[in-house]
PyMOL CGO cylinders between C-alpha atoms (Angstrom):
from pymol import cmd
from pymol.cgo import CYLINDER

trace = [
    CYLINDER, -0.66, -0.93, -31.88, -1.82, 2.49, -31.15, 0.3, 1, 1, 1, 1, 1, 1,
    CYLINDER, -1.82, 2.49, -31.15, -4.48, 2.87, -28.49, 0.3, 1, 1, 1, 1, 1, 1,
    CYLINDER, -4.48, 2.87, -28.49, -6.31, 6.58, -28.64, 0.3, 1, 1, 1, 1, 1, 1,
    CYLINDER, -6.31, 6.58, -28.64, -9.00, 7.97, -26.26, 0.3, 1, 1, 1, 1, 1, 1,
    CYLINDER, -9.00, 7.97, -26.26, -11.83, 9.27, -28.48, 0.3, 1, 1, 1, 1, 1, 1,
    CYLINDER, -11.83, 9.27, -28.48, -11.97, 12.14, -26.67, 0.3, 1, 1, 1, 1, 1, 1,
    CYLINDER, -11.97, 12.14, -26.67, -8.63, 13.38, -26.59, 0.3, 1, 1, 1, 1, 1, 1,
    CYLINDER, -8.63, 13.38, -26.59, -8.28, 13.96, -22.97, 0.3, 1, 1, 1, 1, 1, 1,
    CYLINDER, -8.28, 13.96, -22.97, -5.21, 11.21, -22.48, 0.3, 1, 1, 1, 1, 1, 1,
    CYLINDER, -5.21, 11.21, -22.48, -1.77, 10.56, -24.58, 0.3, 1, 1, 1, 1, 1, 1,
    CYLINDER, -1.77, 10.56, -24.58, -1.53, 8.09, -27.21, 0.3, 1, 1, 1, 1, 1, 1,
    CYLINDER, -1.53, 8.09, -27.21, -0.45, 4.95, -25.69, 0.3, 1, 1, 1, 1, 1, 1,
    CYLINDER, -0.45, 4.95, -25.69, 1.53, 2.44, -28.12, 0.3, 1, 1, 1, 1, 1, 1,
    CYLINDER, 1.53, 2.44, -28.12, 1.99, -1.28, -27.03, 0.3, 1, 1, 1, 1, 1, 1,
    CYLINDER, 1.99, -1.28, -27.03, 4.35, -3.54, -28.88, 0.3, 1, 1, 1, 1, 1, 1,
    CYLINDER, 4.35, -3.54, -28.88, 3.56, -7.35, -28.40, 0.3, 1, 1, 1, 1, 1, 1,
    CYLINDER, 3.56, -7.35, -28.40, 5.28, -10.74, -30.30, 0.3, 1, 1, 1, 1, 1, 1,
    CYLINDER, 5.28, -10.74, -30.30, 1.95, -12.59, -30.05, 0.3, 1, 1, 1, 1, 1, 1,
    CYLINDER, 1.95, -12.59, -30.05, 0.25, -10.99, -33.26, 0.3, 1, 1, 1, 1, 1, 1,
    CYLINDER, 0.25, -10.99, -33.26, -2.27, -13.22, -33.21, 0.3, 1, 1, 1, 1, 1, 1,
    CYLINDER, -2.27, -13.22, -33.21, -3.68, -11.72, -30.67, 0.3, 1, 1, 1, 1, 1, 1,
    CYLINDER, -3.68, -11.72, -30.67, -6.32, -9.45, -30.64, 0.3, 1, 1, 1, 1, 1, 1,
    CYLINDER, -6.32, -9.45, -30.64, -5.57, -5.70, -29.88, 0.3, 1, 1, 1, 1, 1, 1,
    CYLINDER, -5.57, -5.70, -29.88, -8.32, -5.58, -26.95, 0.3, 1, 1, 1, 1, 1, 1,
    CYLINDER, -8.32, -5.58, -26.95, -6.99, -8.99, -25.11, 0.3, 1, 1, 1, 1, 1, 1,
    CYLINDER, -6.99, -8.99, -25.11, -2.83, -7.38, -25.60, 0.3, 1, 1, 1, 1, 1, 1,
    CYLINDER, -2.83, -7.38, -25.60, -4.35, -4.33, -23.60, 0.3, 1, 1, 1, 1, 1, 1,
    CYLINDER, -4.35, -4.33, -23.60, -6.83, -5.70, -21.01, 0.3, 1, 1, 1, 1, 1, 1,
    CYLINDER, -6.83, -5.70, -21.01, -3.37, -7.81, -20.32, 0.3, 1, 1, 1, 1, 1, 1,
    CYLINDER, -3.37, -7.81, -20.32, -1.33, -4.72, -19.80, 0.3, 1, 1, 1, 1, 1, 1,
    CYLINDER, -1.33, -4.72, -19.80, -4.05, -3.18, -17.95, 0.3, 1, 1, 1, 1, 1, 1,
    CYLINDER, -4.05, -3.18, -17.95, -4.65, -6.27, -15.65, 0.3, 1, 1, 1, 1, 1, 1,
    CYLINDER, -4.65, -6.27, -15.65, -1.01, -6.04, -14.78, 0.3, 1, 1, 1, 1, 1, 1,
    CYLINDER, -1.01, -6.04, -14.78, -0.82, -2.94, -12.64, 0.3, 1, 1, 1, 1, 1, 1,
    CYLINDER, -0.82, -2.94, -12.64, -2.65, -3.95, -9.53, 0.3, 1, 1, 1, 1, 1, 1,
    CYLINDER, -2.65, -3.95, -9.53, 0.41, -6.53, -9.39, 0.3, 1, 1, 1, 1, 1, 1,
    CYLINDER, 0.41, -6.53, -9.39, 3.07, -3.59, -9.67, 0.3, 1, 1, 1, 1, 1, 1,
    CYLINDER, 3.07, -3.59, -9.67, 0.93, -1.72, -7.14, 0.3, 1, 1, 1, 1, 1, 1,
    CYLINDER, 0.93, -1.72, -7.14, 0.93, -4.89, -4.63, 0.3, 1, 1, 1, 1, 1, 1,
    CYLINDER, 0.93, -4.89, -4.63, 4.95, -5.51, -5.25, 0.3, 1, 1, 1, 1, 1, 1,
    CYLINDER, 4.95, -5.51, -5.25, 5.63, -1.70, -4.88, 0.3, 1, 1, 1, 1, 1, 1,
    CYLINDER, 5.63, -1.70, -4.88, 3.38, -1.16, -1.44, 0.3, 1, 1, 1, 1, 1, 1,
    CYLINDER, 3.38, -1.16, -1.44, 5.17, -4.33, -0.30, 0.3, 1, 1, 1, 1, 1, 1,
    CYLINDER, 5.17, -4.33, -0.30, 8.91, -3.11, -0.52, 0.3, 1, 1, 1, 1, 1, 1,
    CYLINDER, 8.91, -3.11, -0.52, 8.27, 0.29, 0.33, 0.3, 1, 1, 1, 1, 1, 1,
    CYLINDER, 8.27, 0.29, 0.33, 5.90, -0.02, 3.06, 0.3, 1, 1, 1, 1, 1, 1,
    CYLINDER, 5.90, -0.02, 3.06, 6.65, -3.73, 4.70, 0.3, 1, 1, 1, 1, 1, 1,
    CYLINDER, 6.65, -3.73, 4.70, 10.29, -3.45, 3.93, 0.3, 1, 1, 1, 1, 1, 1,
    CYLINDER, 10.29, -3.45, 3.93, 10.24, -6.35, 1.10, 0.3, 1, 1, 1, 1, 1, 1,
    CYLINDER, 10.24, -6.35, 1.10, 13.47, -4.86, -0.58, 0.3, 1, 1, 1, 1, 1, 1,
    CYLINDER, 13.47, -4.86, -0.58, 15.22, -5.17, 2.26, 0.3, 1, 1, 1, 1, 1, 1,
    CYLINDER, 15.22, -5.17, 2.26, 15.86, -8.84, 3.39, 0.3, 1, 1, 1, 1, 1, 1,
    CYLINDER, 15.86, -8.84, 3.39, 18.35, -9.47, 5.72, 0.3, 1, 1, 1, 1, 1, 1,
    CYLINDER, 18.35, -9.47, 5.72, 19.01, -13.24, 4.34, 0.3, 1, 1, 1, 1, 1, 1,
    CYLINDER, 19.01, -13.24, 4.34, 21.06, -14.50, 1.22, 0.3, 1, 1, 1, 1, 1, 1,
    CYLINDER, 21.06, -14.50, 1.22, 21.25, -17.95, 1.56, 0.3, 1, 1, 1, 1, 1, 1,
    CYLINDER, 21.25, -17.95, 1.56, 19.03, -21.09, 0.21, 0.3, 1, 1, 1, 1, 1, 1,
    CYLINDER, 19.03, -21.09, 0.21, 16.04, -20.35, 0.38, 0.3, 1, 1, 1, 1, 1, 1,
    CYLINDER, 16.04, -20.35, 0.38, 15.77, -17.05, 2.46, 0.3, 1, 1, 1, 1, 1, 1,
    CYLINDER, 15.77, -17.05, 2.46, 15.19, -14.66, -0.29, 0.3, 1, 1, 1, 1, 1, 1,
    CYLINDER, 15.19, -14.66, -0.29, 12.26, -16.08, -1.67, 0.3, 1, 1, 1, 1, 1, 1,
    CYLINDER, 12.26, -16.08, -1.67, 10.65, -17.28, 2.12, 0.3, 1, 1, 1, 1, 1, 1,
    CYLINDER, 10.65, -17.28, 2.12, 10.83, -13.43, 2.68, 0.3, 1, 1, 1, 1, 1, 1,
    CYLINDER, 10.83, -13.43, 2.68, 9.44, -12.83, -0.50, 0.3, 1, 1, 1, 1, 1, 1,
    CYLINDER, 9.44, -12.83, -0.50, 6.39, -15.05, 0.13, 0.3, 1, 1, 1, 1, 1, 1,
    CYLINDER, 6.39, -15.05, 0.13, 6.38, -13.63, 3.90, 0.3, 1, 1, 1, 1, 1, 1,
    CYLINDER, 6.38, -13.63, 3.90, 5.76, -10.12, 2.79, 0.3, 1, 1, 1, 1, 1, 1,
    CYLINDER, 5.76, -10.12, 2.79, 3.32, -11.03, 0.05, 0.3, 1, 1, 1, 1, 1, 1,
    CYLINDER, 3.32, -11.03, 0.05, 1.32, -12.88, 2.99, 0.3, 1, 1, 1, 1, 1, 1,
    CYLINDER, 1.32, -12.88, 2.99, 1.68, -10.15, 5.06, 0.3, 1, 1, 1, 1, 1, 1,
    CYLINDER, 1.68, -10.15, 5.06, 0.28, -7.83, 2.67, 0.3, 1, 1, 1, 1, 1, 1,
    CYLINDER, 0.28, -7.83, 2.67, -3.10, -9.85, 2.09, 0.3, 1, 1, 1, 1, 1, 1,
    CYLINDER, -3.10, -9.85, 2.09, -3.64, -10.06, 5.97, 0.3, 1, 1, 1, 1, 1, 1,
    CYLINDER, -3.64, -10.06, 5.97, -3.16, -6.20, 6.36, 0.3, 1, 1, 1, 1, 1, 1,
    CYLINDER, -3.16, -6.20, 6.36, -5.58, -5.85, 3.61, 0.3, 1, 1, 1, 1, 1, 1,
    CYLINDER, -5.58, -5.85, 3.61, -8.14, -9.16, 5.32, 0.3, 1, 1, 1, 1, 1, 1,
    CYLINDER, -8.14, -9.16, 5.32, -7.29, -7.14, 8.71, 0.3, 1, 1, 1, 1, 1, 1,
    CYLINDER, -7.29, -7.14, 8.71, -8.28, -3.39, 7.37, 0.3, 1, 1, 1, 1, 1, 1,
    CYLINDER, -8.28, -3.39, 7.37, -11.68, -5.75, 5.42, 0.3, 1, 1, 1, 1, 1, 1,
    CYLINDER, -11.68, -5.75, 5.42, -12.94, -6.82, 8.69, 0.3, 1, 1, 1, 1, 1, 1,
    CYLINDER, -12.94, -6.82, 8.69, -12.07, -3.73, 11.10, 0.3, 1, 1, 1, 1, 1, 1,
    CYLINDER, -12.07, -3.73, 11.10, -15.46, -2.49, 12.42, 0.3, 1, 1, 1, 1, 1, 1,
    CYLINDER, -15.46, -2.49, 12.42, -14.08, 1.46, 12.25, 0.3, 1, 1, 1, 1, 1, 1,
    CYLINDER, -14.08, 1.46, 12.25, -11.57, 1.87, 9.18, 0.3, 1, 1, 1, 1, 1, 1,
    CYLINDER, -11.57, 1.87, 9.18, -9.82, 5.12, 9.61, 0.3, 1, 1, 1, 1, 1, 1,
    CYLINDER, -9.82, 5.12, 9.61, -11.48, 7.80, 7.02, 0.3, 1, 1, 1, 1, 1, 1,
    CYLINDER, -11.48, 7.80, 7.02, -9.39, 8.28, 3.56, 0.3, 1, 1, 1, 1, 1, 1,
    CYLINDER, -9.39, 8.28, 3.56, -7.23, 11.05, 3.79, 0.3, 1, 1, 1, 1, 1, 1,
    CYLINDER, -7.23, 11.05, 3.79, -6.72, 13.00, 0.61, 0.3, 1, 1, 1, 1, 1, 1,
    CYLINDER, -6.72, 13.00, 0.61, -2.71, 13.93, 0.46, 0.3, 1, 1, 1, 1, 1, 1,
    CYLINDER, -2.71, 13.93, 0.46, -1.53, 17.07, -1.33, 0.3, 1, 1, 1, 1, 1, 1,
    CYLINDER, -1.53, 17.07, -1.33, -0.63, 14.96, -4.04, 0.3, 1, 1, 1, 1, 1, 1,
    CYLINDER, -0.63, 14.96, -4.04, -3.62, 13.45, -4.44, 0.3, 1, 1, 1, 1, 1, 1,
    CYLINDER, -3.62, 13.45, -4.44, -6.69, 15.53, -3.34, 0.3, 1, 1, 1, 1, 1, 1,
    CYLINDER, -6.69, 15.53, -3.34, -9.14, 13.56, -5.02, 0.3, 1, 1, 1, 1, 1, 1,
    CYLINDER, -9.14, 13.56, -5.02, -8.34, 10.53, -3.41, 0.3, 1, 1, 1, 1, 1, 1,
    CYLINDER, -8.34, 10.53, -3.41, -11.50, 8.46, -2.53, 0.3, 1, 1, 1, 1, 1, 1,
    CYLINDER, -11.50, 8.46, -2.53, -10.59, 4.55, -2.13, 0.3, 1, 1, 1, 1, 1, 1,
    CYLINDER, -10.59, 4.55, -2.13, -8.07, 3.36, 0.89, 0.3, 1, 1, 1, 1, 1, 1,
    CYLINDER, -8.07, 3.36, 0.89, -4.70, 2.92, -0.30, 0.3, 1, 1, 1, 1, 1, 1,
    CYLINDER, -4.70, 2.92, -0.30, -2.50, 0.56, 1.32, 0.3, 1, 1, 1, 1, 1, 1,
    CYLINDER, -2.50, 0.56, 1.32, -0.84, 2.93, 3.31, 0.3, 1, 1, 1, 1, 1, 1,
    CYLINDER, -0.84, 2.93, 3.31, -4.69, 3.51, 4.64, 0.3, 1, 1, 1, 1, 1, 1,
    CYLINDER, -4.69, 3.51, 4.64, -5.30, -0.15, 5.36, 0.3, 1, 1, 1, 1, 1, 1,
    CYLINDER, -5.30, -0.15, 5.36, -1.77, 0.00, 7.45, 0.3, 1, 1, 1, 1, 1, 1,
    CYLINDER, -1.77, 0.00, 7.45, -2.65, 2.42, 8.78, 0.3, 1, 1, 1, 1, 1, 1,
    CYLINDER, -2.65, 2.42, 8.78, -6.10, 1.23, 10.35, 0.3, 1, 1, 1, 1, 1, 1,
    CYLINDER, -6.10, 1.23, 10.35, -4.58, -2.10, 11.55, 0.3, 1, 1, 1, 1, 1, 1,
    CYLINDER, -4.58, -2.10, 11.55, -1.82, -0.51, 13.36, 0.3, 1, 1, 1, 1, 1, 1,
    CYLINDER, -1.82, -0.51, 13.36, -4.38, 1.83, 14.86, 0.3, 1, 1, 1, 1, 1, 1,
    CYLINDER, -4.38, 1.83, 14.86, -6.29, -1.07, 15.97, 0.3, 1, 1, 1, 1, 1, 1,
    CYLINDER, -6.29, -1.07, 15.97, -3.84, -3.12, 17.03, 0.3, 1, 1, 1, 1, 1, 1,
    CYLINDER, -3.84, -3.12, 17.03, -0.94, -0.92, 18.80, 0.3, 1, 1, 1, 1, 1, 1,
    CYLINDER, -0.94, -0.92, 18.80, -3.50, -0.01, 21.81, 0.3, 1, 1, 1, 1, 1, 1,
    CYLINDER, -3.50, -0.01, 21.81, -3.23, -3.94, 22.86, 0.3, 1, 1, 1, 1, 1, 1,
    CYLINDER, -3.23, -3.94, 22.86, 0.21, -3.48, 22.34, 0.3, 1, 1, 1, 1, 1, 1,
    CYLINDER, 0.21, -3.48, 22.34, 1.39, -0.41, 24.14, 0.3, 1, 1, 1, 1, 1, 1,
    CYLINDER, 1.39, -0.41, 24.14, 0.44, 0.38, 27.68, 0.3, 1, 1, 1, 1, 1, 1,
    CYLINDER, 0.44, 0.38, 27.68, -1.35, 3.86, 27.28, 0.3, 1, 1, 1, 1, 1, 1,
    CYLINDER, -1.35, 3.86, 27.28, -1.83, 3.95, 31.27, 0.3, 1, 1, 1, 1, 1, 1,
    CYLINDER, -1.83, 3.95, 31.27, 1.57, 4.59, 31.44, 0.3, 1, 1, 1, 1, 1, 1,
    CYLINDER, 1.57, 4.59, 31.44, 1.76, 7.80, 30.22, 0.3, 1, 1, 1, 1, 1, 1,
    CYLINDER, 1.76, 7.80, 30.22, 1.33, 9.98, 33.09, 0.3, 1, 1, 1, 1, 1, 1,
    CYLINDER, 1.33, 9.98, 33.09, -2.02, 12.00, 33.69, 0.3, 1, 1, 1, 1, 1, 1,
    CYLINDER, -2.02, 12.00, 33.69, -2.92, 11.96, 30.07, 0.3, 1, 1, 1, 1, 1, 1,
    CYLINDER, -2.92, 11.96, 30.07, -6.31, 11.14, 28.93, 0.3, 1, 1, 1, 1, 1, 1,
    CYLINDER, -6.31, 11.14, 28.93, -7.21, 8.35, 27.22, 0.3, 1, 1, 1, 1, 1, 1,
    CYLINDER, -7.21, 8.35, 27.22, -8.70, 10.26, 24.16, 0.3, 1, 1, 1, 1, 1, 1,
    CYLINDER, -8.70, 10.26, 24.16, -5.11, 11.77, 23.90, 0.3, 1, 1, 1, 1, 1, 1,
    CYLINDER, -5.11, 11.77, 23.90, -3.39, 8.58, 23.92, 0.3, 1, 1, 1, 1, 1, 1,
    CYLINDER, -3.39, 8.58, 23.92, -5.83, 6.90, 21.42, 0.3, 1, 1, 1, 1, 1, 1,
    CYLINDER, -5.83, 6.90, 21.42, -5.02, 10.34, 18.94, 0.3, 1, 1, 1, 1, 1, 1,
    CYLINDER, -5.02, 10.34, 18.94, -1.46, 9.72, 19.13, 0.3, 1, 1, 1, 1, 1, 1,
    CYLINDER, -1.46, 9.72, 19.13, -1.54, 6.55, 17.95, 0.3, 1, 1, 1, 1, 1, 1,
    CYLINDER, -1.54, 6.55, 17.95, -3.45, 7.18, 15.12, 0.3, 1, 1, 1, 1, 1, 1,
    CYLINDER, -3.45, 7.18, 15.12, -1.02, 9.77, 14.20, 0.3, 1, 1, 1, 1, 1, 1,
    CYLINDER, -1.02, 9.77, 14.20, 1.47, 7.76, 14.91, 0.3, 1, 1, 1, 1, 1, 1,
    CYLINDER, 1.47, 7.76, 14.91, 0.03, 5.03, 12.64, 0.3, 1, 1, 1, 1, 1, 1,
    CYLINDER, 0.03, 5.03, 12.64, -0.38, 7.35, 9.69, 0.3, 1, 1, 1, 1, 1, 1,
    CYLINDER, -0.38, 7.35, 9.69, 3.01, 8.49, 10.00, 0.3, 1, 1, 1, 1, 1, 1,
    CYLINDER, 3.01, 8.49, 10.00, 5.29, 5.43, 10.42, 0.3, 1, 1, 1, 1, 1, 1,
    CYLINDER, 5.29, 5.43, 10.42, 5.37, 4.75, 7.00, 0.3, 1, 1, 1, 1, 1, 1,
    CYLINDER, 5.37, 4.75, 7.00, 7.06, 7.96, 6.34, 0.3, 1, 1, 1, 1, 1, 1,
    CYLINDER, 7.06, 7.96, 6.34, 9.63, 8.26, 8.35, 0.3, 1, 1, 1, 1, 1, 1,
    CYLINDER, 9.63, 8.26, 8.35, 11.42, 5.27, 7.59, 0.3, 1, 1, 1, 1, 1, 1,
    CYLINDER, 11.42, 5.27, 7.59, 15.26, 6.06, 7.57, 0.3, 1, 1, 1, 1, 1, 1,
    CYLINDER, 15.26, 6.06, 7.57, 16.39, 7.00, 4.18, 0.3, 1, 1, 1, 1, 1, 1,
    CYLINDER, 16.39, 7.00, 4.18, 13.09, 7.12, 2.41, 0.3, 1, 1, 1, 1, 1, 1,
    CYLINDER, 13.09, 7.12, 2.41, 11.68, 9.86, 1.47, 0.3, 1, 1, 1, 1, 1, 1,
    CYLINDER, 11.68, 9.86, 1.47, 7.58, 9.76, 0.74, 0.3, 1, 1, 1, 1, 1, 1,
    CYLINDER, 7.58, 9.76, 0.74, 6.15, 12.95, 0.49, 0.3, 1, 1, 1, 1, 1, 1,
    CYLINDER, 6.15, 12.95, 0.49, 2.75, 11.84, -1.21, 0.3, 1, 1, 1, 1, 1, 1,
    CYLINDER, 2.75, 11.84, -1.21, 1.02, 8.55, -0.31, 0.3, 1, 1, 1, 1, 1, 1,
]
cmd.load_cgo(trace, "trace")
């Protein structure tokens, strides 16, 4: 089947399906429900690390699997039900960005949670304000710099 927008403004999209008893609309509201799951395995390997287990045997693979899935929901529960979410920040890529992305909700928890973590009284004569800053830059970029990734948009 051939899916069109009436008004011309996206590509032709063509589906091809083996359940032709199916109606057209149900074969693409499937498809369309489907990409929130890419989106969730995608944000999960590239920034939790989910492609890169360090265990092969029995059941390790899939315990790591479920482990990163988990810990994707409670970033996502955590960023819900912080009081002061870091703003959205549009990326070059995307300058039209309005919803929190994952990297976003990331983001926010490790913001919120890295102060009870790291002793900011130990850095020497610096203000408070400048140590809470830092972190939140810190937060935003983590995700980036991972060795041998690349992200330039996220």
């Amino acid at each position: 089947m051939i899916v069109r927008d009436p008004r011309h403004n996206e590509a032709d999209d063509c589906f091809f399906t083996t359940a032709v008893t199916r109606a057209a609309t149900t074969v693409v509201t499937e498809y369309g429900d489907r990409w929130p799951v890419e989106v969730t395995i995608r944000d999960s390997k590239q920034l939790l690390g989910l492609e890169e287990p360090q265990c092969w045997k029995d059941q390790g693979p899939a315990r790591a699997a479920g482990l990163g899935l988990w810990l994707f929901s409670l970033v996502w529960l955590l960023y819900l039900t912080t009081p002061a979410p870091l703003p959205v920040t549009p990326s070059p890529c995307y300058p039209q960005k309005r919803t929190p992305s994952f990297a976003d909700a990331l983001a926010t928890v490790r913001t919120a949670l890295w102060p009870r973590i790291i002793d900011t009284s130990a850095v020497a004569g610096q203000p408070v304000a400048i140590c809470a800053r830092l972190i939140a830059y810190l937060a935003r970029a983590a995700w980036r710099t991972k060795p041998g990734k690349s992200h330039a948009c996220g």
